[in-house]
N, C-alpha and C positions, 0 to 999 in steps of 0.2 A: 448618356447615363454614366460612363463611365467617368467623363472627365469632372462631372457634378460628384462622383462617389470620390474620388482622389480628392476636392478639394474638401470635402468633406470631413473625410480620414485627418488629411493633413492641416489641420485650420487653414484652408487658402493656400497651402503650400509654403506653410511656414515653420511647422512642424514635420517629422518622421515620425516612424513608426516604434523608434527607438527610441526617440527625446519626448515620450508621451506616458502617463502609467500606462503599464499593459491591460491592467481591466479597461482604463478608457476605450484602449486602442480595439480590443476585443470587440465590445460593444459595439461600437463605431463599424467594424468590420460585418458582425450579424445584424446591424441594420440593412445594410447593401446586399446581405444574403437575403436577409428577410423584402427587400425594395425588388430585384430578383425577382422573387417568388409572386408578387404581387402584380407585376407588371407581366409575369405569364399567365396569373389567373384573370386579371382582366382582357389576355388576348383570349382565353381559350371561350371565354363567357361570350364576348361580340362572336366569336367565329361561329360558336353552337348558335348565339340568337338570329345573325343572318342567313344560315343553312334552313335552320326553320322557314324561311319569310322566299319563298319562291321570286316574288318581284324584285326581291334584293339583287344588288350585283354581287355576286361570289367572291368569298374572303380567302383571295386566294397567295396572300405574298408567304412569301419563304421565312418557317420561324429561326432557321439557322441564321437565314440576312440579318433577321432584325437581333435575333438574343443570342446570335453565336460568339460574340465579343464580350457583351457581357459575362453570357457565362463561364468563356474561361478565366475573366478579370475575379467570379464569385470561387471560382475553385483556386487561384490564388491567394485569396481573403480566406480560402479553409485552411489553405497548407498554412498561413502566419497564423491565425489560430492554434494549429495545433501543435505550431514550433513554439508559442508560446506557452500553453498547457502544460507542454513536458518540462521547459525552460521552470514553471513554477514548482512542478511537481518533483526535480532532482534538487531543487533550492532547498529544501531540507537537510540537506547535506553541511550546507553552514550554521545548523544547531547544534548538530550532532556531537556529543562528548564521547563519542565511541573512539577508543584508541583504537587510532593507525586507519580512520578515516579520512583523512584531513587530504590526505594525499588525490585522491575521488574528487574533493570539492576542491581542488587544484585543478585537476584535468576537466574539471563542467566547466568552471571561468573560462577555460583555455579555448573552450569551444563557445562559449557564446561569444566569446571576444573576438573568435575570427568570423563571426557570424556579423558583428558589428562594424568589422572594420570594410565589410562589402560597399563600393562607392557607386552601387548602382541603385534605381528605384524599384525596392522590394514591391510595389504595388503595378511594376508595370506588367501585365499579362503575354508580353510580347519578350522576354525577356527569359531566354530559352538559360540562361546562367542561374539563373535563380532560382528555378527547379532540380537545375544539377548541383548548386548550394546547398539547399534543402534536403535533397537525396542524402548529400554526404554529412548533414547534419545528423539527420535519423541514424545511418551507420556510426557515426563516433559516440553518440549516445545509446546505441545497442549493444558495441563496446564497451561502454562505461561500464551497463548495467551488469554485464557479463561478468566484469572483472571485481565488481561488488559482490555478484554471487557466489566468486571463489572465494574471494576475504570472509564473506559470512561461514560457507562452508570450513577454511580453515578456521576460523576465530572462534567455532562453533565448537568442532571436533577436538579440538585441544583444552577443552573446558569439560572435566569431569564431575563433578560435583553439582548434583539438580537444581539445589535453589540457584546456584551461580549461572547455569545455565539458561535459568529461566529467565531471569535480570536481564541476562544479556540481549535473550529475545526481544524482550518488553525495550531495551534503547533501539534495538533494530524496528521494532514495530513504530519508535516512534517516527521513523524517516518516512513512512507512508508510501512507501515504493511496492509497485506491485510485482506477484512474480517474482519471489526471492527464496521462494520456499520454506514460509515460517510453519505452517502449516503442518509441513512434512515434519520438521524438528522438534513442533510442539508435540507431536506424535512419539518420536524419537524419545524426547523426554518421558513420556506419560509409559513408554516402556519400558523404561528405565526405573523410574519411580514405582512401578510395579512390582520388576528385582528387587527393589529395595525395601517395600511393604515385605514380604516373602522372605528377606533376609533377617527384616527387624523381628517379625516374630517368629520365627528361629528362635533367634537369639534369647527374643523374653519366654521364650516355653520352655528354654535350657535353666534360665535364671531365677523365673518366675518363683520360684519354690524356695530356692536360696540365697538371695539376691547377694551379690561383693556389695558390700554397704561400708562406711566409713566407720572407723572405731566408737566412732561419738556420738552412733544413730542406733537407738533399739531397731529391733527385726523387723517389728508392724513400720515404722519410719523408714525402713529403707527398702520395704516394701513401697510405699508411699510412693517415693524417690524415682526408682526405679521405673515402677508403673507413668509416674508425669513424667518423663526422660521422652517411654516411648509413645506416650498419649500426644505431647508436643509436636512431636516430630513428624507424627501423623498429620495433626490441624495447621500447622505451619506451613508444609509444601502445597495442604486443598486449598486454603487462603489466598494463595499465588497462583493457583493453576486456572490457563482458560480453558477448561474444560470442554467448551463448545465446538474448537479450535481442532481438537485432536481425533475425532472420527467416532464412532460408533464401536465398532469394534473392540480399540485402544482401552477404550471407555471399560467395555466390558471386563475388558482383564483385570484393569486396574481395581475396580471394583469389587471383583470377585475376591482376590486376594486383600481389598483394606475391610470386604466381610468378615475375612477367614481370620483377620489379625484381629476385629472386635471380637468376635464372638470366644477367642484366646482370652480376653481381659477381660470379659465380661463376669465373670465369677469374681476376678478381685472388684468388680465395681458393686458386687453383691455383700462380698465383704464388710466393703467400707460402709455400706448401708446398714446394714444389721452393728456395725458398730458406733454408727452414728458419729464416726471419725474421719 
């Protein structure tokens, strides 16, 4: 089974595992998991049918003799799978316009390449290199991830300004990497954004009444003015915000406080009604 599943893999052994697309290659790999799986449920079926049947001769051979080779050939067909899976899943890294990433999607080449330049048969299950390959693959890519986590967290924390910070999430979200802790930041944010609902009407409860208005604007105008300054400011950052993202809690704060700053404007929106202006 196994040497019919290699040449299968390999068109005849003309092909690797590398000189093939890896969806091919994938496929090709969960067939033999799934061929596996199929060839144990047909022994366990005969084994129950002739235990039933007394006159039967007892099924008695060793399932380690017959599927023990296999199945370590099928748990090397998981580990290329899952070297591949990740292999797609840090590939994102070569979209990304995020300054001062580039250097990351340096170090993932660096590693599949020496993953590549291995001169032995990734498919042989006898092949005690290729699991300590593998091992030290997953560690330089848990490295990787590692060192992405600090670049997010600096490139995070040095960004004061919410809408900027929010942006910034949204290129990291597009990398698709899990485990980065966007989560925790979009929180971060929605706290922040909070302070800053809190700070804004402050501000317009000081103003509201007298607004600084430009020389070249009656009073009701720059009442106007003033009121869409911090009406904007409000619906611009909920426009952007994942809301879902940031917890319960988070949630609650921020809300409380973008209540406390409508129900402050809500008289000049009563205003503008009764003036029909």
């Amino acid at each position: 089974m196994i040497t019919t599943s290699k040449m299968y893999i390999t068109d005849n052994y003309t092909q690797t595992i590398w000189s093939q697309d890896q969806t091919v290659v994938i496929s090709k790999l969960r067939d033999c998991i799934k061929l596996n799986e199929e060839y144990q449920r047909c022994f366990q079926l005969t084994k129950t049918k002739l235990a039933s049947n007394p006159s039967e001769r007892p099924f008695d051979f060793s399932e380690m003799y017959i599927f023990g080779k296999f199945d370590s050939f099928v748990r090397r067909c998981e580990r290329i799978i899952d070297m591949f899976a990740t292999i797609n899943l840090y590939s994102h890294l070569a979209d990304s316009k995020i300054e001062g990433i580039s250097p990351f999607y340096s170090k993932f080449n660096m590693i599949i390449t020496s993953m590549k330049k291995k001169d032995y048969d990734f498919l042989d299950q006898r092949k005690q290199d290729v699991d300590s390959d593998l091992d030290d693959f997953r560690r330089s890519i848990a490295d990787l991830h590692a060192n992405i986590n600090e670049f997010l967290d600096k490139y995070f924390n040095a960004i004061r300004n919410t809408e900027r910070a929010l942006n910034a999430l949204k290129r990291f979200e597009k990398l698709q990497l899990p485990n980065i802790g966007l989560n925790e930041k979009y929180a971060k944010i929605l706290q922040q954004y909070s302070k800053d609902l809190d700070s804004v009407a402050r501000i317009y409860q000081k103003h509201s009444k007298e607004p600084l208005i430009s020389r070249d604007l009656p009073p009701t105008a720059g009442k106007i003015c003033l009121f869409l300054q911090f009406f904007f400011f409000v619906k611009k950052i909920l426009l952007i915000f994942k809301v879902e993202l940031c917890g319960l809690d988070n949630c609650i704060c921020v809300f409380n406080n973008l209540w406390i700053f409508l129900l402050q404007i809500k008289p000049f929106f009563n205003i503008l009604k009764q003036k029909k202006s």
